[in-house]
C-alpha positions in Angstrom: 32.1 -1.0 1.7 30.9 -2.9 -1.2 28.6 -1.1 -4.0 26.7 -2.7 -6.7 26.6 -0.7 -10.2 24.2 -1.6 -12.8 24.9 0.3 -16.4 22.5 1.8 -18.5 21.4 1.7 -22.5 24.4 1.0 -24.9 26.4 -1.9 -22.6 24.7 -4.2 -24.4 26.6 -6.5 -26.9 25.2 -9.1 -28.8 25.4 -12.9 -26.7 26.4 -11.5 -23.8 23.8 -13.5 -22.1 25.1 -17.1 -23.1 27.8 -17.4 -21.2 25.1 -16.8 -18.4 22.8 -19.9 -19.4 25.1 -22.4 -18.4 24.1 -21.3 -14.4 21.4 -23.9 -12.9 18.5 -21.8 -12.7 19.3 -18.7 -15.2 17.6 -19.7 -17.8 14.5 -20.6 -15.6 14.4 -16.9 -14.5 15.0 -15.4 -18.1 12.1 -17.9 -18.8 9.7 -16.2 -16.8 10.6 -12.9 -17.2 10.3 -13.1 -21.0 6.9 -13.9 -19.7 6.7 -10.5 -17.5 8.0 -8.6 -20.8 6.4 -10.3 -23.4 9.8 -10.3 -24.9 12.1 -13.5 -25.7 15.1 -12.5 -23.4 16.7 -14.9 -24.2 16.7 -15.1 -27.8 17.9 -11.2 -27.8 20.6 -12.1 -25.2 22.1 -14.8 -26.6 21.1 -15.0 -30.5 20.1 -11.4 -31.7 22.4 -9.1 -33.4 23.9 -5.6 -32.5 20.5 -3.8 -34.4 17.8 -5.7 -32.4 19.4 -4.9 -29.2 19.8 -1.5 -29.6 15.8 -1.1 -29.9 15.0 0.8 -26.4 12.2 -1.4 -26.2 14.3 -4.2 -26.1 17.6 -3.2 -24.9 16.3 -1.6 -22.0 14.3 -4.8 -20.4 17.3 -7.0 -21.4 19.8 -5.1 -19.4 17.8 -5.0 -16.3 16.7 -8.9 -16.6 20.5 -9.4 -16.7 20.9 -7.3 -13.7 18.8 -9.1 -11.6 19.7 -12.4 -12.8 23.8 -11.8 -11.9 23.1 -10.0 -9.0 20.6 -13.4 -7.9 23.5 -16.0 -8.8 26.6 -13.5 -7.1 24.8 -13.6 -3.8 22.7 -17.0 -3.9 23.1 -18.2 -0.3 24.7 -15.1 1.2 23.6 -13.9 4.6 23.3 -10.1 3.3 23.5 -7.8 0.4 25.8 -5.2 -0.8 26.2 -1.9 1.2 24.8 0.0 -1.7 23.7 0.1 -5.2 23.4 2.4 -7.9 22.2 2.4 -11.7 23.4 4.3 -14.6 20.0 5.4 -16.2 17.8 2.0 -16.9 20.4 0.4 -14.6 18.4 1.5 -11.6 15.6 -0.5 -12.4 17.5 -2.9 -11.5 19.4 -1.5 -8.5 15.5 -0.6 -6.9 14.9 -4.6 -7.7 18.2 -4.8 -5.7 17.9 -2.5 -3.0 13.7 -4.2 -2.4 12.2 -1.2 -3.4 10.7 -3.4 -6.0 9.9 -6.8 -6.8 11.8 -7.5 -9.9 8.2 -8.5 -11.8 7.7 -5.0 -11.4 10.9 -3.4 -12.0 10.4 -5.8 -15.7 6.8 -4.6 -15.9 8.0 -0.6 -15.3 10.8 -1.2 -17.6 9.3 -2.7 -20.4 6.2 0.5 -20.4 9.8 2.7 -19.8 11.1 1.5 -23.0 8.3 1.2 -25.2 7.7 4.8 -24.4 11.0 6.2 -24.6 10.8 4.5 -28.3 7.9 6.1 -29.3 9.3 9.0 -28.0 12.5 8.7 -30.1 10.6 8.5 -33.2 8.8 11.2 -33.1 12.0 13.5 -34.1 15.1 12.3 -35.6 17.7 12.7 -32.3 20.6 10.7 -30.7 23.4 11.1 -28.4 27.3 11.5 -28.7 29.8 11.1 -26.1 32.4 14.1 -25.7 35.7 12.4 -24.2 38.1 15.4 -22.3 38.1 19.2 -23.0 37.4 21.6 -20.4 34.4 21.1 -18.5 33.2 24.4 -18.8 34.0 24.6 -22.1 32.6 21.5 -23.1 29.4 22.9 -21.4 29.0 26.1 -23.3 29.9 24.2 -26.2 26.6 21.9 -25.8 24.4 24.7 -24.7 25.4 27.1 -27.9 24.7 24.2 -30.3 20.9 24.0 -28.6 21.8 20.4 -27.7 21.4 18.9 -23.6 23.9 17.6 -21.4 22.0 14.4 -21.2 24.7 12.0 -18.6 27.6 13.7 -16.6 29.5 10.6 -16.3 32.5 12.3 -14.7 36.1 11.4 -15.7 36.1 13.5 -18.7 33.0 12.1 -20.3 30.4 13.9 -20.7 27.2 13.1 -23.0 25.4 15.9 -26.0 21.9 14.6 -26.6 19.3 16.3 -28.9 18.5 16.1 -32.6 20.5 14.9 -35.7 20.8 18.1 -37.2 22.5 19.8 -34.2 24.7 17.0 -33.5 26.1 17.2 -36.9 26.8 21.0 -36.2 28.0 20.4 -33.0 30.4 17.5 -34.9 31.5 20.1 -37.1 32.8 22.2 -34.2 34.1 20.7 -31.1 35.1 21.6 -27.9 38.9 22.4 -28.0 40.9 19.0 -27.1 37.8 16.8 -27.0 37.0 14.0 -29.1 33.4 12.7 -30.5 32.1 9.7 -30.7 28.7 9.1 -31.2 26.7 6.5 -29.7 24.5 3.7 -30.5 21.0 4.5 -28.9 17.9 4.8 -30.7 17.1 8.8 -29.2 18.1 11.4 -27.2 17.4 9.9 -23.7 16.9 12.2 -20.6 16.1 15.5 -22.7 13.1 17.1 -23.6 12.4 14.9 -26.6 11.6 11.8 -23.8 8.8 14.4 -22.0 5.8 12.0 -23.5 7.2 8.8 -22.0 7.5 10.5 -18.9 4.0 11.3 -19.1 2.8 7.3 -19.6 5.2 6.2 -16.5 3.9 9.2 -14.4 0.1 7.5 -15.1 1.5 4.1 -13.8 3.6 5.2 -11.1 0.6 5.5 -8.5 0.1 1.9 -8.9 3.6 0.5 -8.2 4.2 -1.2 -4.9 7.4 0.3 -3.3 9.1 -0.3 0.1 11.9 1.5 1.7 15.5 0.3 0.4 16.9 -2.6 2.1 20.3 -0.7 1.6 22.0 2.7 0.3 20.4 3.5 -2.7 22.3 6.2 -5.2 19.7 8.0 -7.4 20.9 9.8 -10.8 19.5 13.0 -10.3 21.7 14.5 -7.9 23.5 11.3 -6.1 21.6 11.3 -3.1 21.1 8.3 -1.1 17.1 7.8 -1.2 15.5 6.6 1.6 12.2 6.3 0.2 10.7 3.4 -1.8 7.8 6.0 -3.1 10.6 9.0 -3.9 12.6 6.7 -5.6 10.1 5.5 -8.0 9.4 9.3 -8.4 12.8 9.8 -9.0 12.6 7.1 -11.8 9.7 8.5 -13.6 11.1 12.4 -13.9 14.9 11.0 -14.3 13.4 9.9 -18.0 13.4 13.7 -19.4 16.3 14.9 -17.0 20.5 14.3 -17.3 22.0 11.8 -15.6 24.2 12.9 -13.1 27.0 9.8 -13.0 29.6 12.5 -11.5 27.2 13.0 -8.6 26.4 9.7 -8.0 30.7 8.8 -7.8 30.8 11.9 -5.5 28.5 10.1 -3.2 30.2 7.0 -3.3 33.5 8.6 -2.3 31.5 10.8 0.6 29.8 7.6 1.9 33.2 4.9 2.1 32.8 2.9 -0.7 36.0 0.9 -1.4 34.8 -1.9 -3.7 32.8 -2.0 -6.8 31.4 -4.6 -8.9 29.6 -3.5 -12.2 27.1 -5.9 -13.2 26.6 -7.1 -17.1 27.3 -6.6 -19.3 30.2 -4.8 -17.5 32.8 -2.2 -18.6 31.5 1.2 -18.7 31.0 2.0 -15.0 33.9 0.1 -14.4 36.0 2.3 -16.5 35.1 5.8 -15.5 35.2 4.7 -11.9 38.7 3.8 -12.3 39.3 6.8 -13.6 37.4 9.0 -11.1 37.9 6.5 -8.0 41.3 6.4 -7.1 42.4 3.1 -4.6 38.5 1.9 -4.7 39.0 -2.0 -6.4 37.3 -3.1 -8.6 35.4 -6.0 -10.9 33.9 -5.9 -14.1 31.5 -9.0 -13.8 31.3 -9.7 -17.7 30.9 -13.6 -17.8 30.5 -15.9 -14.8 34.5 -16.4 -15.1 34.3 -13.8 -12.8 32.2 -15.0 -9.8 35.3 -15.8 -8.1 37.0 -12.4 -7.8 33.7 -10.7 -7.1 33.1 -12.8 -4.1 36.2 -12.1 -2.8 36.0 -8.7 -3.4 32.9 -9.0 -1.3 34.5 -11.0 1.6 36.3 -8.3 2.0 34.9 -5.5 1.6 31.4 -6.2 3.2 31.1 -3.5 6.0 
């Protein structure tokens, strides 16, 4: 059983669009989808440096344009899709576009009103995120909680994400979990904590109006890893998943319960890649970074299609 995994804000790298470009058709889609944004995908995907594309409002509609676009050139001219899909927070914007639950015009459209809000939302209070690598679960837990800060993604593997303002990150910095290490990441807020409460507010005034149909196939959803059956629920899903933690463990907890033996991350790939080899023992897997690696993700789906 193959799964697609689309990752979330912070993948991004500068140019890691180009390579991309050189596919007949590519930069026809980014084209029009700059036009569905009203932002210059292509410019920030190919040209733009590290600062640019780590504004939410721009990072967040760039990673699921280039979602959509390698998932549209790794299956152009199959007979089927992939068994399932999941997203790592923004990522599944693009596994809904994906799965059919929506168009991806309006998984751009949702996106881009997702990220201008979150970034409005972000600057409102001074906050960002840091990654705790190992310690004790628990401990690393009670660590966040006692410091006032939120457990914003459970990514599983020993990586688990403290999200809340500067000032209590810098505290929580100063005293670590036992036999963990910090690093802090390069986001623009602390996303899926209380601080994003007014961006869920604009998406949950938009939501009504989305068209959504049922998924086409398995669909993983962040809050607890469930499979979603409903096009409706899983935009719901989306619009309350902004303020709550991610729940990446969950989601590799159904992918173990439901067969999956094959996963290819979509770019800008790594991340998922990595903590699933970590977590995922004998499950294969391809980190589609560049085109360079069309090949082994087809084969991988040849043969691991169910």
């Amino acid at each position: 059983m193959i799964l697609l995994a689309s990752p979330g804000q912070g993948a991004q790298t500068p140019g890691f669009l180009q390579p991309w470009l050189e596919i007949p058709g590519v930069a026809d889609r980014l084209a029009w989808w700059s036009a569905v944004t009203g932002l210059d995908l292509v410019r920030y995907g190919t040209e733009a440096d590290a600062e640019e594309i780590r504004d939410t409002a721009v990072a967040q509609p760039l990673l699921v344009a280039a979602g959509i676009a390698a998932y549209e050139v790794l299956y152009d001219g199959a007979d089927r899709g992939p068994d399932a899909v999941a997203g790592h927070s923004v990522g599944e914007l693009a596994a809904a576009a994906i799965a059919g639950v929506l168009s991806p015009e309006a998984a751009l459209v949702l996106v881009r009103e997702r990220g201008r809000a979150m970034a409005e939302a972000a600057a409102v209070t001074e906050t960002g995120m840091t990654a705790v690598l190992g310690g004790d679960t628990d401990e690393v837990l009670a660590s966040i909680d006692k410091h006032g800060l939120t457990p914003a993604n459970v990514n599983g593997a020993g990586q688990i994400v403290a999200a809340g303002t500067k000032e209590r990150l810098a505290q929580f910095a100063e005293e670590p979990p036992a036999k963990a290490r910090l690093r802090a990441l390069s986001v623009a807020g602390a996303f899926h904590t209380e601080h994003m409460a007014p961006a869920v507010g604009t998406l949950r005034r938009l939501a009504p109006g989305v068209s959504a149909a049922a998924p086409r196939t398995r669909l993983l959803q962040n809050r607890d890893g469930a499979v979603v059956e409903s096009g409706a629920d899983f935009v719901d899903r989306l619009v309350e998943q902004v303020s709550a933690p991610v729940r990446w463990d969950a989601c590799m907890d159904t992918m173990r319960e439901i067969g999956v033996t094959a996963i290819i991350e979509l770019p800008p790939a790594g991340t998922l890649a990595g903590l699933a080899r970590r977590e995922l023992k004998g499950v294969e897997l391809v980190a589609l970074k560049t085109p360079a690696d069309l090949d082994k993700a087809r084969d991988l789906i040849k043969a691991h299609t169910s």
